[in-house]
Residue, then its C-alpha position, 0 to 999 in steps of 0.5 A: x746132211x753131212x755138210x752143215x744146214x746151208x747145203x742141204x741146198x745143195x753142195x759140191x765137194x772136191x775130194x783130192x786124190x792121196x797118193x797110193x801106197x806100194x807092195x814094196x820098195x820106194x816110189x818117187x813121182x812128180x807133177x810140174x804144170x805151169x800156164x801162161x796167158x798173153x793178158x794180164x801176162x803173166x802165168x801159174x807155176x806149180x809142181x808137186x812131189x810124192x813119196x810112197x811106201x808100204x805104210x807110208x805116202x806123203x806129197x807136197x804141191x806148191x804154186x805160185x800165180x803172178x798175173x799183171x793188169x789185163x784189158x779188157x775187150x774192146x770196142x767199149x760197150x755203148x752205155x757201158x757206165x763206170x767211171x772207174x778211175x782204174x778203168x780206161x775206156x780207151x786203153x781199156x786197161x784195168x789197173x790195179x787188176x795185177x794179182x800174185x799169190x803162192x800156195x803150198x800144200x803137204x798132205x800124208x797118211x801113215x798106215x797100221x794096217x790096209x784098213x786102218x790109217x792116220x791122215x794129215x794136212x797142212x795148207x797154206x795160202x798168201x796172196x799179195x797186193x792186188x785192188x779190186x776197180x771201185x770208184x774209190x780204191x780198194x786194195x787188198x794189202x795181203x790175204x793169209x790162211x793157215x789150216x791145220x788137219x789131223x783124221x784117223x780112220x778105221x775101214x771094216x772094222x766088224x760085219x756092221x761098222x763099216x767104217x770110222x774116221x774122226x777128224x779135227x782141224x784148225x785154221x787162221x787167218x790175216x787179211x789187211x785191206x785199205x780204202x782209199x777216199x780222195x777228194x783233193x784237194x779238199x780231202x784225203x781219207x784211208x781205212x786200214x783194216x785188219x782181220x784175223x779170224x780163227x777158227x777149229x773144230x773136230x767131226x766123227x762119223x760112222x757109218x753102218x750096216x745093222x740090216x740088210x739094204x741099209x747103209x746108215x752114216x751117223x756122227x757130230x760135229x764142232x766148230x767155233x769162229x773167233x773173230x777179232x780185228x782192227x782198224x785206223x782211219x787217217x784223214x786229211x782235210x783242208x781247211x785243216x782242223x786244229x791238230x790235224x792233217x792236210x790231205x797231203x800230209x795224210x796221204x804221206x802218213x798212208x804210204x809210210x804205214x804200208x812198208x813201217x810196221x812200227x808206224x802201224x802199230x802206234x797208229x793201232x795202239x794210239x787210236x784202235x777202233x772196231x768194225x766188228x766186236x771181238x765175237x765167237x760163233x761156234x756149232x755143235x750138231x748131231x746128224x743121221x742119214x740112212x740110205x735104203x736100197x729095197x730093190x734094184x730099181x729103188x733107192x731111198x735116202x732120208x736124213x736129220x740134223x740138230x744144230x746147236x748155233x751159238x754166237x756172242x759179242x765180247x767186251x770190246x771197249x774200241x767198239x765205237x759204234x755208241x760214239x753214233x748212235x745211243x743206247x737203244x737205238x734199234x735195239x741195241x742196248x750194249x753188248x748183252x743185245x748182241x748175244x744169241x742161241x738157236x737151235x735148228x732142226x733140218x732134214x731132207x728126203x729123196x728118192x732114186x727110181x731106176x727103171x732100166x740101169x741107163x736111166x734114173x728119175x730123181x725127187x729130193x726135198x730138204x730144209x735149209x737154213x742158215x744162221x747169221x754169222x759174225x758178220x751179218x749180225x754185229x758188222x758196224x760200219x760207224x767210221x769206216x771210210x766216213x767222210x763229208x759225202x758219206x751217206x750212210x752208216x751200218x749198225x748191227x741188228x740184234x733181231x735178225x732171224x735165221x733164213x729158213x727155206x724148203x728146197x725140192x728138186x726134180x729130175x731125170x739122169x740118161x746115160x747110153x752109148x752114144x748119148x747122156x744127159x740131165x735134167x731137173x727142176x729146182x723151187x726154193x722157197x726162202x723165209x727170212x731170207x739174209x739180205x747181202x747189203x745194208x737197208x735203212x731202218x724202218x722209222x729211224x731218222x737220219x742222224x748228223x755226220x760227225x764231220x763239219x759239213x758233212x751231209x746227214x747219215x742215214x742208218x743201214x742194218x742187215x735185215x730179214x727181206x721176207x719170202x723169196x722164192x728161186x726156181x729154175x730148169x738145168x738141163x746137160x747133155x754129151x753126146x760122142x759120134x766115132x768118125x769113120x775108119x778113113x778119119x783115123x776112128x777119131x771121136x766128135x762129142x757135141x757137147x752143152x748145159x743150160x740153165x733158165x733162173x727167176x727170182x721173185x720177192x713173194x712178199x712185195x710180188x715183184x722180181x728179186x732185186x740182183x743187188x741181193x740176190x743175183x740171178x742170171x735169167x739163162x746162161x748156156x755153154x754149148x761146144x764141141x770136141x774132136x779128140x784122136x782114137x788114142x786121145x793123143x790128139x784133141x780140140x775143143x770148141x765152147x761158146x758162153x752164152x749169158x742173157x740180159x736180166x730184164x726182170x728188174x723191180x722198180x728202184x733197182x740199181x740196176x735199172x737205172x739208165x747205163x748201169x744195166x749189165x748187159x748180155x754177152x757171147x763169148x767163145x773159147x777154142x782149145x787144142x793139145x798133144x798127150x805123149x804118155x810113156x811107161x815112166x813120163x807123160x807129157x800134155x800141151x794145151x794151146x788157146x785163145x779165150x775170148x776169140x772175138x775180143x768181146x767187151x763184156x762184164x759178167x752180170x751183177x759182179x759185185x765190183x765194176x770192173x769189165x772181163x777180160x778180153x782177148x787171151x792167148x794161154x798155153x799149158x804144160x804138164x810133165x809126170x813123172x811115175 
């Protein structure tokens, strides 16, 4: 309930842990934990630096990440059927695959009193150049986000406020991509597209104790997205048009507007286009939970949430989507259409049963739901990347409904001795569901490509694919065995978890397409692990274990002879020293991934592109405290 509509489906959230304050004095400690691989060589490099006093704690962490091209496994699967050109299927190197990024992070807190502290944040992330392998080019020229975070909490405040904190944050964000179209040398087209979303927003939450067994978390919470961006089409085509470019001269005017920033900007200003409209999207919600404990063997949680959704598409005269289509076309009456107001109300139930302290039986049912945003409502794709082979355009869909689903989850958790595990069945049932890519318009006609030449477009819209269900087991298990005293007491834990999915379109009774809605059918990771008495000393042994989705419905991309994306085994070993000392500790850790060299793609990766083969990486971490 405390996380949004979306993940009452289910959620993990990642909690760092701030540094701990001292009864006196200064405490100075560090971290520094570079890794290296052997393909796509290259490594991460980070350390962090962290202050504690009485009042006072503050730590920075910075990383860097510079990976070159790697290859992949070999030999070539048989059928394996990209024709990348960033793929070679004898060198099997993939191209473009380099990757560099840096990190940095300053968190702090300032304390009034043991109970009662100021807490804040600043991220940044920056990632370089680096291209995903499609049959055209794309590449990501840069990737930027910025977030901002300011909390203050009160803990105890009274024998029925437990506790409360509010929070606010803002975030910005630039990302600059390119698509590259080339058809020499008859044609030379690149895309290049700039995003610049922001968003912020603010939660307060309470948490209670007016009766006894009842802990009540209350609050509300804010956001609001703004997205704004911009794009430039550069075309060169022979036979060349009066005024225009050759595709050699378009391919020089490209190159020159990735390092001249003047160019760019006339280019913008000379000929600014939009994907999407200037929109807001913004939530305002109200939620409660109350987590009830009648006995020791019981304990009950029940929770509601109201949801405030309000999205709009602002006046944004280069929005050039009526330059294709008129008015009216599939309900797009200008942008007043692409203006809309919801209110959700979700809730969820569940129930933990304990009969003996090592054992839990688990039931949960929620209501899930999700909102178009920016994006799946008023995306248009009127001129990205058109060209006289381009099949289709994407306009926006003002009717596209919210996706509602009702999600129940069974299961039971053991945990003893020598032996723990898990196990549950999950079964959602989605109405609505969102689907990921474009699908043509019911009645609409194909309607001329602008370019001379160029074959008729068919038009797409985001749409509402009907009733879908998802349901599933996953099963976990660990179980440690000490050795005998001639072994040292060392320990071996055989380790594993399993998962078995099926998707079915309930309304056309058929499998779900993977190209919506991707669904691995089993996938398992099973190993062992030896570690010594003091755990200075471990190994580790994990196989991956994916299946072929056979369960495909009739038309799928994917069941189209060579493009089935087949099923792997891949193993990974592991091994390491820990030296811990009263003031530094020392961890190295030495493995292979991928030990066979297996050439293998994970299914229904959106971008054709192999994994990565065999590995050689290596780990260190130095403390200091």
């Amino acid at each position: 309930m405390l996380y949004g509509t979306e993940a009452l489906g289910g959620t993990i959230n990642f909690i760092t842990r701030p540094p701990a304050t001292v009864d006196s004095g200064v405490r100075v400690s560090g971290v520094v934990d570079p890794f290296f691989t052997s393909n796509g060589p290259g490594g991460r490099y980070g350390g962090s630096l962290s202050l504690a006093t009485r009042r006072f704690t503050a730590r920075v962490r910075q990383s860097f990440e510079n990976f070159s091209d790697y290859t992949a496994g070999g030999p070539v699967e048989a059928g394996y059927a990209s024709v990348v050109p960033q793929f070679d299927p004898v060198t099997r190197r993939v191209t473009g695959s380099t990757y560099r990024t840096n990190a940095t992070r300053v968190e702090g807190r300032f304390f009034f009193t043991e109970q009662t502290f100021l807490r804040s944040s600043y991220e940044r992330l920056a990632s370089a150049p680096y291209r995903y392998p499609l049959q055209g080019t794309f590449d990501f020229l840069f990737s930027n986000r910025d977030k901002v975070n300011m909390g203050f909490v009160v803990r105890d405040l009274s024998p029925v406020i437990a506790s409360v904190q509010i929070s606010g944050y803002y975030q910005w964000q630039q990302r600059r991509d390119q698509v590259i179209v080339r058809a020499l040398p008859a044609l030379f087209q690149v895309t290049d597209r700039q995003i610049n979303p922001t968003t912020g927003g603010f939660d307060g939450q309470v948490i209670l104790t007016p009766f006894r067994n009842h802990v009540i978390t209350a609050g509300i919470s804010f956001y609001r997205d703004t997205s704004a961006d911009d794009r430039i089409v550069i075309r060169g085509t022979l036979p060349t048009s009066s005024g225009g470019l050759t595709p050699a001269e378009a391919q020089t005017l490209a190159a020159r507007i990735r390092t001249d920033g003047d160019v760019l900007r006339s280019l913008r200003n000379s000929q600014p286009r939009r994907d999407v409209p200037n929109a807001n999207f913004q939530d305002l919600a109200f939620f409660v939970q109350d987590e009830y404990t009648p006995s020791r063997y019981v304990r009950l949680i029940g929770g509601l949430r109201v949801d405030g959704y309000r999205s709009r598409a602002l006046d944004t005269p280069s929005y050039d989507i009526f330059n294709l289509i008129p008015p009216g076309t599939a309900g797009i009456n200008g942008l007043e259409s692409l203006r809309h107001a919801n209110v959700a109300v979700t809730g969820s139930g569940g129930i933990v049963v304990s009969p003996i302290p090592a054992v839990s039986l688990v039931a949960r049912g929620a209501r899930s739901y999700r909102e178009p945003n920016i994006f799946d409502r008023y995306n248009a794709g009127a001129s990205h990347t058109l060209s006289p082979t381009t099949r289709s355009i994407t306009i926006p869909n003002p009717d596209l409904r919210p996706e509602t689903g009702i999600n129940l989850d069974l299961g039971a958790k053991v945990r003893f001795t020598r032996f723990s595990g898990a196990f549950t069945y999950f079964r959602n049932n989605y109405t609505n569901f969102i689907g990921n890519f474009g699908t043509p318009v019911p009645g609409l006609a194909p309607i001329p490509n602008p370019i001379p030449g160029g074959v008729p477009l068919a038009v797409l819209q985001r749409q509402n694919l009907g009733r879908i269900r998802m349901q599933g087991i996953e099963a976990e298990f660990e179980a440690p065995f000490r050795l005998p005293d001639a072994l040292r007491s060392s320990f071996v834990t055989l380790l594993g978890n399993l998962s078995v999915t099926r998707g079915d379109d309930l309304r056309a009774n058929q499998p779900v397409d993977p190209f919506n809605f991707p669904v691995v059918p089993v996938k398992a990771v099973l190993g062992t692990r030896w570690n010594s008495a003091t755990n200075r000393y471990w190994m580790e042994y994990r196989s991956r274990i994916v299946t072929t989705q056979r369960r495909l419905p009739p038309g799928s991309l994917y069941a189209r002879p060579g493009t089935a994306r087949l099923g792997f085994t891949v193993h990974d070993v592991r091994g390491g020293v820990n030296f811990d000392r009263e003031r530094y500790g020392v961890a190295l850790t030495l493995g292979v991934e991928n030990l066979g060299n297996r050439f293998y793609q994970d299914l229904f990766s959106l971008f054709d592109a192999p994994a990565r083969g065999r590995a050689f990486v290596a780990g260190v971490r130095l403390r200091f405290f």
